[in-house]
TINU-405247 format. One record per residue (C-alpha): x, z, y; residue in three letters; residue number from 1. Coordinates in Angstrom, 1 decimal. Example, Ala and Ser with C-alpha at 12.3 -4.5 7.8 and 13.67 -1.06 7.14 Angstrom:
TINU-405247
+--------+--------+--------+------+-----+
|      x |      z |      y | code | pos |
+--------+--------+--------+------+-----+
|   12.3 |    7.8 |   -4.5 |  ALA |   1 |
|   13.7 |    7.1 |   -1.1 |  SER |   2 |
+--------+--------+--------+------+-----+
//
This chain:
TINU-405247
+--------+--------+--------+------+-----+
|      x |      z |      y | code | pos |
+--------+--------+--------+------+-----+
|  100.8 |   58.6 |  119.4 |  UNK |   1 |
|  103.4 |   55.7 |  117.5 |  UNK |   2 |
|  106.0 |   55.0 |  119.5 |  UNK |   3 |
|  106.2 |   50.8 |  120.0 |  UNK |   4 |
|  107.7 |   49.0 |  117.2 |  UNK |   5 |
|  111.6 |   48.1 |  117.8 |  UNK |   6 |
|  112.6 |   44.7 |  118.8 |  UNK |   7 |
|  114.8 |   44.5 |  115.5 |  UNK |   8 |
|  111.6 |   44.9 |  113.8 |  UNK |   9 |
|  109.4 |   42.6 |  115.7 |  UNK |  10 |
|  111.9 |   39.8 |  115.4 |  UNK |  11 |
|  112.5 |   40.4 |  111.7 |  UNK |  12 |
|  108.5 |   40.7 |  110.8 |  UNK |  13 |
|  107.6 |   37.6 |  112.9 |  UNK |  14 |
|  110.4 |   35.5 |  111.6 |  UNK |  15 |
|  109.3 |   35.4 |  108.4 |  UNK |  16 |
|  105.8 |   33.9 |  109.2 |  UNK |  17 |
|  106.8 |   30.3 |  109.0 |  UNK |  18 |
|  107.8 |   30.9 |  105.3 |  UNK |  19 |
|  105.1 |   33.0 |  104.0 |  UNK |  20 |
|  102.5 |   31.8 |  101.4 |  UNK |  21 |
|   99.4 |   30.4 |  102.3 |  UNK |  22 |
|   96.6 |   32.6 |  103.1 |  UNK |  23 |
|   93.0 |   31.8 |  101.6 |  UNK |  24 |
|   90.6 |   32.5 |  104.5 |  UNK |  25 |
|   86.9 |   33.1 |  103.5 |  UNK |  26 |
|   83.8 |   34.2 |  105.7 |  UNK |  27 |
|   80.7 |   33.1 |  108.2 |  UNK |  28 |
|   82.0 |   29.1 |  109.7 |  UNK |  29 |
|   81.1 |   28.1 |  112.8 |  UNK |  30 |
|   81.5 |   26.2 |  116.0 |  UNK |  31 |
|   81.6 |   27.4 |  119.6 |  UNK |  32 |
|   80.8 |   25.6 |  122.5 |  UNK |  33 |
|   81.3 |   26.2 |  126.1 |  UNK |  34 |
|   79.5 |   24.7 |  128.4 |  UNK |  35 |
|   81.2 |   25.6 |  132.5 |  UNK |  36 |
|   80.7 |   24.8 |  135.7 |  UNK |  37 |
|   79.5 |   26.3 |  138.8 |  UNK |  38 |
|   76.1 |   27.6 |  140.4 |  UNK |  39 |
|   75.3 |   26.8 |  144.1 |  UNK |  40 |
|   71.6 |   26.9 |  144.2 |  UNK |  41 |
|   68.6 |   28.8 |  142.0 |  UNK |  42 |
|   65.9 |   25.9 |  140.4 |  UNK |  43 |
|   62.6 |   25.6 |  142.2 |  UNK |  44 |
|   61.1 |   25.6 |  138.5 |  UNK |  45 |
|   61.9 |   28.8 |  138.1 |  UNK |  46 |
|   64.0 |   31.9 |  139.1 |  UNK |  47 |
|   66.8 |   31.1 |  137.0 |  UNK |  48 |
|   70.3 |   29.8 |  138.2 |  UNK |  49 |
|   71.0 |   25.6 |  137.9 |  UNK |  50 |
|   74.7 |   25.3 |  136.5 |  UNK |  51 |
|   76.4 |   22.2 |  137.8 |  UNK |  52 |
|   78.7 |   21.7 |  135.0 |  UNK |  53 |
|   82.1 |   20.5 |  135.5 |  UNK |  54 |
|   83.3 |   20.7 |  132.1 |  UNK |  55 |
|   82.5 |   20.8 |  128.1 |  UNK |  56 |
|   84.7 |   21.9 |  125.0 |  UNK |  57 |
|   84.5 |   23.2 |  121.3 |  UNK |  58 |
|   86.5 |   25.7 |  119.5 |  UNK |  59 |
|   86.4 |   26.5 |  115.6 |  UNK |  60 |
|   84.9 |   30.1 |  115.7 |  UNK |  61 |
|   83.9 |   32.9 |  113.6 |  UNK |  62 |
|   85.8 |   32.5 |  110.3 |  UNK |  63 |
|   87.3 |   29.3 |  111.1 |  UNK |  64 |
|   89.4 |   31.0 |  114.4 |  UNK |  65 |
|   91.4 |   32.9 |  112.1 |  UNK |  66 |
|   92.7 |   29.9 |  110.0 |  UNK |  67 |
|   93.1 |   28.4 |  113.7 |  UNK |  68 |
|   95.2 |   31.8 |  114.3 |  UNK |  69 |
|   97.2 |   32.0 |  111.5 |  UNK |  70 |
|   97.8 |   28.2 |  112.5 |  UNK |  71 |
|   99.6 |   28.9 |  116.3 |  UNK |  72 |
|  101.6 |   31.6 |  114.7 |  UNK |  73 |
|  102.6 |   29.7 |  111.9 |  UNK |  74 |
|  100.8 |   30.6 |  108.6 |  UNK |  75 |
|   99.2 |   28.1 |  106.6 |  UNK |  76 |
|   95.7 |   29.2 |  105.4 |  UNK |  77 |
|   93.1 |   27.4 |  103.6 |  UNK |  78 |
|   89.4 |   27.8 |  105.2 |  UNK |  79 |
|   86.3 |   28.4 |  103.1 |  UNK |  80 |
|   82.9 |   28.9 |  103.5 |  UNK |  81 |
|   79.3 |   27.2 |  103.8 |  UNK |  82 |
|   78.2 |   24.9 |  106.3 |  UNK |  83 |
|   75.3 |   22.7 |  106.8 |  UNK |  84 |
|   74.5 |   19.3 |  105.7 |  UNK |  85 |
|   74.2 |   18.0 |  109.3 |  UNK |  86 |
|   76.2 |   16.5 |  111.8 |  UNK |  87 |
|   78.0 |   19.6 |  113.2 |  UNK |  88 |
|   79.4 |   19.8 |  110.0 |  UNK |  89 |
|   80.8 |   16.7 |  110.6 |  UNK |  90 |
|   82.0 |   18.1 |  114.3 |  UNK |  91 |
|   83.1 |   20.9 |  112.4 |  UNK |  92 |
|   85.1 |   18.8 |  110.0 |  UNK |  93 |
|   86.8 |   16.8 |  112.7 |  UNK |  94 |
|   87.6 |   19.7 |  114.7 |  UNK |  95 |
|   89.6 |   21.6 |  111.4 |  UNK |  96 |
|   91.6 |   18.2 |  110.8 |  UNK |  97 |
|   92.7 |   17.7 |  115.1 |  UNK |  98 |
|   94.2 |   21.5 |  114.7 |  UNK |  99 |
|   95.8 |   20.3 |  111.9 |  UNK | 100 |
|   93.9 |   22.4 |  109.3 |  UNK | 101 |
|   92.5 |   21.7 |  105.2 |  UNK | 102 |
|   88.8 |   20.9 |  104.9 |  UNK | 103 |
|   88.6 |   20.9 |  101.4 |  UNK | 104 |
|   87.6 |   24.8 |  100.9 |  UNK | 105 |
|   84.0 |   23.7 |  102.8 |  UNK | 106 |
|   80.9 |   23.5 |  100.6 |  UNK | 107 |
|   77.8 |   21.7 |  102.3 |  UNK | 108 |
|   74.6 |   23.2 |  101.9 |  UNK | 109 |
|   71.4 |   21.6 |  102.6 |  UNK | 110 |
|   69.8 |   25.1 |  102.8 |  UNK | 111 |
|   71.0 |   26.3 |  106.2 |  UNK | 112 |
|   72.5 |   24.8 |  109.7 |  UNK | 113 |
|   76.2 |   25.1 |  110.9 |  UNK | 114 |
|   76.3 |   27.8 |  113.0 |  UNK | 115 |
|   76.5 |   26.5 |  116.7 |  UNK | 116 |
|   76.8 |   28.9 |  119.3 |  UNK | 117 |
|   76.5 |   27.5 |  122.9 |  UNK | 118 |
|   77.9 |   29.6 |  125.9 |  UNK | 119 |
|   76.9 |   28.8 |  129.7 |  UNK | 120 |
|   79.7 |   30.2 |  132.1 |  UNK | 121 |
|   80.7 |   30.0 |  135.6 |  UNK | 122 |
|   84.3 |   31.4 |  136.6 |  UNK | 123 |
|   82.8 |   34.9 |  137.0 |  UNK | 124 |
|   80.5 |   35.4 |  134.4 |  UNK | 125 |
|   78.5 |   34.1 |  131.0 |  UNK | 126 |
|   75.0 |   32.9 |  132.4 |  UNK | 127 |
|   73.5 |   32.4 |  128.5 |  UNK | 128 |
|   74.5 |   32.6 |  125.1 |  UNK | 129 |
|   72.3 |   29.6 |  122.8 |  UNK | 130 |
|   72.3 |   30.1 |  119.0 |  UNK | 131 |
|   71.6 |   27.8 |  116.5 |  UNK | 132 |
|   71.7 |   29.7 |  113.2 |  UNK | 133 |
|   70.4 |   30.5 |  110.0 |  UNK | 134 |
|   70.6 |   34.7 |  108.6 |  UNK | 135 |
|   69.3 |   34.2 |  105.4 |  UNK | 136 |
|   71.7 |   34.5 |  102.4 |  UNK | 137 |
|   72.9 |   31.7 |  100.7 |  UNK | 138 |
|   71.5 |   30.9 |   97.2 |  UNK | 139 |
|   73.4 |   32.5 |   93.9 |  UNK | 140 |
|   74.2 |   28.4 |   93.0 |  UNK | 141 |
|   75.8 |   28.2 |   96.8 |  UNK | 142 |
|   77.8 |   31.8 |   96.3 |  UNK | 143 |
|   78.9 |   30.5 |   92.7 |  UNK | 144 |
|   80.5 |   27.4 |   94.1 |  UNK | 145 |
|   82.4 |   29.1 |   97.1 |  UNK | 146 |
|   83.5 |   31.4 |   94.3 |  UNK | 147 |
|   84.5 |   28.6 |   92.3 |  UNK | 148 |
|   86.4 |   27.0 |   94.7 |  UNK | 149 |
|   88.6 |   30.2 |   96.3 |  UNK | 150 |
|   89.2 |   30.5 |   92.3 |  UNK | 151 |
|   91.0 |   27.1 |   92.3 |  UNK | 152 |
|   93.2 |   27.9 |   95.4 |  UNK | 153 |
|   94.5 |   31.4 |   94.1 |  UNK | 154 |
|   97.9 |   30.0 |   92.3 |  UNK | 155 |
|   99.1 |   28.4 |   95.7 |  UNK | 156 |
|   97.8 |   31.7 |   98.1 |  UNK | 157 |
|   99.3 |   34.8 |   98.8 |  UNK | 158 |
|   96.6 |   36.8 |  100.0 |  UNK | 159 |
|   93.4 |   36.8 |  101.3 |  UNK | 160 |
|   91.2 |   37.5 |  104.6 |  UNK | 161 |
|   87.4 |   38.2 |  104.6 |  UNK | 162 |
|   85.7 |   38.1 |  107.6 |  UNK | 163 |
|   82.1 |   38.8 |  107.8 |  UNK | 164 |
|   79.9 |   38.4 |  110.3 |  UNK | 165 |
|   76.5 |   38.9 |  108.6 |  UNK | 166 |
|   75.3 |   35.4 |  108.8 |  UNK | 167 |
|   74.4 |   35.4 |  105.4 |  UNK | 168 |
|   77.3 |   33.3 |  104.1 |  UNK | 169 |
|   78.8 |   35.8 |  102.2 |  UNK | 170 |
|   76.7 |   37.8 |   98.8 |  UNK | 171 |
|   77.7 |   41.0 |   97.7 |  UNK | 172 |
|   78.4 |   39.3 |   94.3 |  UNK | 173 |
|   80.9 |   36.9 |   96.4 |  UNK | 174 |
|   82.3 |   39.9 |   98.4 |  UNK | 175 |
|   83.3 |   42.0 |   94.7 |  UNK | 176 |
|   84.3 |   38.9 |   92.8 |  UNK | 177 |
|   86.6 |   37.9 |   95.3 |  UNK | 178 |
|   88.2 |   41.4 |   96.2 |  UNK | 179 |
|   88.5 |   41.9 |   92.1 |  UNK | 180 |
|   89.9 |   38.7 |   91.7 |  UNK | 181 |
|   92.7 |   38.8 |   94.3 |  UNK | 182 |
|   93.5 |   42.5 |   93.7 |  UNK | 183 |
|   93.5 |   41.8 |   89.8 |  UNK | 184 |
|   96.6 |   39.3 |   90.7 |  UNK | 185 |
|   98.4 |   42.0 |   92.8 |  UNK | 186 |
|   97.3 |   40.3 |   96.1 |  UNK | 187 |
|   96.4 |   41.4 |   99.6 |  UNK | 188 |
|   92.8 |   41.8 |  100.2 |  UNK | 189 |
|   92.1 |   42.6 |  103.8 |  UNK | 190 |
|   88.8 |   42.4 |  105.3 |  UNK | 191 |
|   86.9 |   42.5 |  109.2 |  UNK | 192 |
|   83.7 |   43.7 |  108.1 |  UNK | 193 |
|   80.0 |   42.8 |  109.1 |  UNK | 194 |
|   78.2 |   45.8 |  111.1 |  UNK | 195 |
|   75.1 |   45.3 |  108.9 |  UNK | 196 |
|   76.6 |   44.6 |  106.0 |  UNK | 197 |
|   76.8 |   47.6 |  103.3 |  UNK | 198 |
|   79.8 |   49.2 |  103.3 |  UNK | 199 |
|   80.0 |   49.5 |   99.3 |  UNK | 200 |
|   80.6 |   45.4 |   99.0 |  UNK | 201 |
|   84.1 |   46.5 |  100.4 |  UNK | 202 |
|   84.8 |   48.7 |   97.5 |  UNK | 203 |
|   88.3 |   48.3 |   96.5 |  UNK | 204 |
|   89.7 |   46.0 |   99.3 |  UNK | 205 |
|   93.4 |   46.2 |  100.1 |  UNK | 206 |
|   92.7 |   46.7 |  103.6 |  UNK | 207 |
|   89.1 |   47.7 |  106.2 |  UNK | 208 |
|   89.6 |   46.2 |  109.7 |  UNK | 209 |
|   86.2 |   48.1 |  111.2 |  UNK | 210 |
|   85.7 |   48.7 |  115.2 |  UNK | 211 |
|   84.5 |   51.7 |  115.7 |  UNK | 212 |
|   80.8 |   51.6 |  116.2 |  UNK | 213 |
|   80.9 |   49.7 |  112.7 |  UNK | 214 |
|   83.2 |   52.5 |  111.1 |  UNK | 215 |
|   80.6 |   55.1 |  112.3 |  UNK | 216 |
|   77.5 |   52.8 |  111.0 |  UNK | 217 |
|   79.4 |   52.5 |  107.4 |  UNK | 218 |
|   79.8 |   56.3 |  107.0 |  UNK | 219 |
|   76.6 |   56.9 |  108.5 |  UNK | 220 |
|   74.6 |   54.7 |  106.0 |  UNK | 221 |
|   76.2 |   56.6 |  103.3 |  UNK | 222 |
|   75.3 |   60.2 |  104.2 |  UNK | 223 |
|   77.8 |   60.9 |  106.6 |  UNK | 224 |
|   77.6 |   62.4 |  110.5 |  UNK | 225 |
|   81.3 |   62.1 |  111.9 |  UNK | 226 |
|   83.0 |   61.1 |  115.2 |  UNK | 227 |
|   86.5 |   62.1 |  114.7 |  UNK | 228 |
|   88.3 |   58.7 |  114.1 |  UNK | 229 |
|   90.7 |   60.6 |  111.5 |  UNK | 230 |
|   87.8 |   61.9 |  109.2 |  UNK | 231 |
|   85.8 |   58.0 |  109.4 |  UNK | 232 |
|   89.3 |   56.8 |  108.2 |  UNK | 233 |
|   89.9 |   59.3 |  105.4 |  UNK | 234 |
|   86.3 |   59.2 |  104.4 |  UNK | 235 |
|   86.2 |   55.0 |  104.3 |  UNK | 236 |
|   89.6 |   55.5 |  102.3 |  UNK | 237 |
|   87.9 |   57.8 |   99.8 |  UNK | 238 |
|   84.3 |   56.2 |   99.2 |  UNK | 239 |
|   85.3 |   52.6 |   99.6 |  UNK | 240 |
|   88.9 |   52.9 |   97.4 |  UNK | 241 |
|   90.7 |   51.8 |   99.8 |  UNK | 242 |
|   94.6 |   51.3 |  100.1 |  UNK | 243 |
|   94.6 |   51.4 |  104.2 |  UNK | 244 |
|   92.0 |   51.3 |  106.6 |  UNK | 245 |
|   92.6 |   50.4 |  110.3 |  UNK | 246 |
|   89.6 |   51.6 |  113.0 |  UNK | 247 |
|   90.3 |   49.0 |  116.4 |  UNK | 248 |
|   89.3 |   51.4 |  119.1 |  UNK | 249 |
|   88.4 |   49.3 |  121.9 |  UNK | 250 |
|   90.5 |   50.5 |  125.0 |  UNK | 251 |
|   91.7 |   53.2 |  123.4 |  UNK | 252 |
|   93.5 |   51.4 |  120.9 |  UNK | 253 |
|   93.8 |   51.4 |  117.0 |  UNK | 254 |
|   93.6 |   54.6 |  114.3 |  UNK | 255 |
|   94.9 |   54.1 |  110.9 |  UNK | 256 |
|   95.7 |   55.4 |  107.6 |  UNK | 257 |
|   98.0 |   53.6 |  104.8 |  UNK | 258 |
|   97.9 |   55.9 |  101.4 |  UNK | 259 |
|  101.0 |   53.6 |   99.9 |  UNK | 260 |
|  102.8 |   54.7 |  103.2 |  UNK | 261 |
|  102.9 |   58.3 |  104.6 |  UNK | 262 |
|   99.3 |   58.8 |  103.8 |  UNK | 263 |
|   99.0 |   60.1 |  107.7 |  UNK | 264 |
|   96.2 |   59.0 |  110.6 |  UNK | 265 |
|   98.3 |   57.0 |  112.9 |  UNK | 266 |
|   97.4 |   56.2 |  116.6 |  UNK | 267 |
|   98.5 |   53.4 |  118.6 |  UNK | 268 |
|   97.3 |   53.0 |  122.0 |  UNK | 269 |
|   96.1 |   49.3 |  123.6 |  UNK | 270 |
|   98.3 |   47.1 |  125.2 |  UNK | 271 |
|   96.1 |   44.6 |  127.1 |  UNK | 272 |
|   97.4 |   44.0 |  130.9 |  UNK | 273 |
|   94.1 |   42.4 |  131.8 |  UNK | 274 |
|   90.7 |   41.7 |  129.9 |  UNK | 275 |
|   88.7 |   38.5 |  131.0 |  UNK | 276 |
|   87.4 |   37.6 |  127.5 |  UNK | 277 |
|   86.9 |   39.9 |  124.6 |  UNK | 278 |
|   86.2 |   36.8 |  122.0 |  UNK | 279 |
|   88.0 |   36.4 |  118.8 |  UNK | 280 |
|   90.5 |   39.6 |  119.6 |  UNK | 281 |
|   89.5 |   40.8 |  116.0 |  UNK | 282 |
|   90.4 |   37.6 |  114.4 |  UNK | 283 |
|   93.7 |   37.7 |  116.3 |  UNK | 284 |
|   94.3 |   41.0 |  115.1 |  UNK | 285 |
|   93.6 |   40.9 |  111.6 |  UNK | 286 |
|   95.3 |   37.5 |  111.4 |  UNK | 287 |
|   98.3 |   39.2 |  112.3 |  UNK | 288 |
|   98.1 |   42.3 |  110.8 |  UNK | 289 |
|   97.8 |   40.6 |  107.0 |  UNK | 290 |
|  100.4 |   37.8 |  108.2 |  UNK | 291 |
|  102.5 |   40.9 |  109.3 |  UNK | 292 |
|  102.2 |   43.2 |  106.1 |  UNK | 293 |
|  103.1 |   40.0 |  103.7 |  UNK | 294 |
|  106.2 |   39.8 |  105.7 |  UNK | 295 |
|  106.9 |   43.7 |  104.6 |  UNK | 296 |
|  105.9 |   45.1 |  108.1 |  UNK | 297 |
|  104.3 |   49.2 |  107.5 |  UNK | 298 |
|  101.0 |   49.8 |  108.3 |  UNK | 299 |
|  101.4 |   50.7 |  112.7 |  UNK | 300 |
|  104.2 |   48.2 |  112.7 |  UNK | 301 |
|  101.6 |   45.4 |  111.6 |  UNK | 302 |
|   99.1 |   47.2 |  113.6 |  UNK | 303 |
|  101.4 |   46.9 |  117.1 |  UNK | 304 |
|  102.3 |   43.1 |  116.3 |  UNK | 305 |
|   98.5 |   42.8 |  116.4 |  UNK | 306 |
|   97.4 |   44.7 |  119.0 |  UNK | 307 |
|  100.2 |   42.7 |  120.8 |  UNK | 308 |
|   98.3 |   39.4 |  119.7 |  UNK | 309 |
|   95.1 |   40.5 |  121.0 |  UNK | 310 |
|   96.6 |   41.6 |  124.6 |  UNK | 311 |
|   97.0 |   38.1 |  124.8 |  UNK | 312 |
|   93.9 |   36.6 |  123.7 |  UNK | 313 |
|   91.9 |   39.0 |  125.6 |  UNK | 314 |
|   93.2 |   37.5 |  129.0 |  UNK | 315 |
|   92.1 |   34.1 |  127.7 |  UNK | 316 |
|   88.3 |   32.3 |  128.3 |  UNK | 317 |
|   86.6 |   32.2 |  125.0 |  UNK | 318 |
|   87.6 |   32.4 |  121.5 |  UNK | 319 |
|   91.8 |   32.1 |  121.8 |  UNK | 320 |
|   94.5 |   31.9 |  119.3 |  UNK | 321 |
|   98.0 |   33.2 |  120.2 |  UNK | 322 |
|  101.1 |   32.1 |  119.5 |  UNK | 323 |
|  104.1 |   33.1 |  118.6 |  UNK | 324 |
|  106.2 |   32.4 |  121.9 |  UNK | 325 |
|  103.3 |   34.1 |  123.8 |  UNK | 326 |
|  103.4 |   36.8 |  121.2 |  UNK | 327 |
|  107.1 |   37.4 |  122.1 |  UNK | 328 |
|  106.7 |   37.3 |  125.5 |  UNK | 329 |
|  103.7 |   40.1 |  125.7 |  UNK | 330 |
|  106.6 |   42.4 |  123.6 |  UNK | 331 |
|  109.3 |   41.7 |  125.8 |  UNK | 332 |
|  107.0 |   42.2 |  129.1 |  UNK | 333 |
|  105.6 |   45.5 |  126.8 |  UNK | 334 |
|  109.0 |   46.9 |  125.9 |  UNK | 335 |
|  110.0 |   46.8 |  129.6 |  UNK | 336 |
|  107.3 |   48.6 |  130.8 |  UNK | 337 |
|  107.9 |   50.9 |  128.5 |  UNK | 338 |
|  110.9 |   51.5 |  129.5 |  UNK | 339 |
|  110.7 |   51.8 |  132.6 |  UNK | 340 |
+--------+--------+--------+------+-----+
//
């Protein structure tokens, strides 16, 4: 088990945020909705609860609550990925420019809906969960042009996140082009992978971000029958060519493996105080994790500052960001129970 990252670290890796380069963030877009109020009485239409709701509000999701993340902790990023041709486009559009984030990596397709997801909730529970979304993959013209215009941004970007979410917004042709293209230049390619999504369209990425039931479904779909965390992660390392790989372990924390570090399985365990809302954790972490290794952080030194990040999301309703005040403050309360 690592022991916690010092506070001469933290302070140093965090510090740097503000001045790093951009970050070019591509993947499934989306808006989240969340829909709250309370339930007093079950409709005489049928057995189902009537929410008397109290209050609306929308939140950039999937993809786009990791630019929103990298935002609060003070990384620019530039968003892109496909939405629709429709009005929550528009929404969408609005929303990116009020958190002060670039809309100009979106391409509009007339082939597919934004991804809306609507989520009824009362203080003590999610009553329904309402998609509105298209799985189909987007057309070789559509992948071409989201290509294209990641292509333009390189110069100005210093790494990039892919996060997948199998919504058929990113192509396997996408997926390689972009990890060759960014790797070719000597940048940081780190990815949150897509549980159905095959594991070989990660082949040569910097960095794997897979939970655990999705490292075990990637092994598994290539031959493999293997439980111990250490094995998945030298296995994913060896088949995918990977440079690290970092397995997020629910409550029992994160497993890693950096071969341009000690080349060793490292074990951290989770931090979280309280858990009301497991939403957007992941983009939490892996925002900080590549914000953290572009500011020369090791592999489990990145790996605390984000498992610190997603203790604090995780006590948060819906999808959170984190930032960096809060981030300091889950340390400081961390290190002192720690010490105690």
């Amino acid at each position: 088990m690592e022991s916690l990252i010092s506070k001469q670290r933290f302070q140093e890796i965090t510090n740097k945020f503000e001045s790093l380069s951009p970050i070019i963030v591509v993947g499934d877009l989306g808006l989240d909705k969340y829909t709250y109020g309370e339930v007093r009485r079950i409709s005489p239409e049928a057995p189902v609860p009537i929410l008397e709701v109290s209050k609306e509000w929308l939140k950039l999701g999937l993809a786009a609550n990791i630019s929103h993340n990298l935002k609060t902790i003070g990384v620019e990023s530039t968003l892109c990925g496909v939405v629709g041709n429709d009005k929550n486009a528009s929404t969408f559009e609005h929303l990116l420019e009020e958190c002060g984030l670039k809309t100009w990596g979106l391409v509009r397709s007339s082939d597919r809906p934004t991804i809306f997801k609507e989520r009824v909730t009362t203080d003590t529970q999610q009553i329904c969960r309402i998609d509105y979304e298209s799985t189909d993959s987007i057309s070789s013209e559509t992948s071409g042009n989201v290509l294209r215009r990641v292509e333009d941004f390189a110069k100005e970007h210093g790494a990039l996140i892919i996060e997948d979410y199998a919504k058929g917004s990113l192509t396997e042709d996408l997926v390689q082009g972009l990890i060759k293209s960014y790797t070719g230049r000597g940048q940081l390619v780190c990815v949150d992978p897509g549980r159905m999504t095959p594991p070989m369209w990660y082949k040569g990425a910097t960095l794997l971000k897979p939970n655990q039931k999705e490292a075990i479904a990637m092994i598994t779909s290539m031959g493999y029958r293997e439980e111990s965390v250490e094995t998945i992660a030298k296995l994913l390392i060896d088949k995918l060519s990977l440079e690290k790989v970092v397995i997020t372990l629910g409550g029992e924390g994160m497993g890693m493996i950096d071969t341009k570090g000690d080349g060793k399985f490292h074990h951290i365990p989770t931090v979280a105080n309280e858990v009301y809302d497991v939403s957007g954790a992941g983009d939490t972490a892996i925002s900080l994790l590549t914000a953290s290794l572009m500011s020369g952080a090791t592999l489990p030194e990145a790996a605390w500052i984000g498992n610190c990040g997603s203790g604090v999301v995780v006590a948060k309703k819906g999808t959170a960001t984190v930032d960096i005040s809060e981030l300091s403050a889950f340390y400081e309360q961390l290190s002192n129970k720690l010490i105690q």
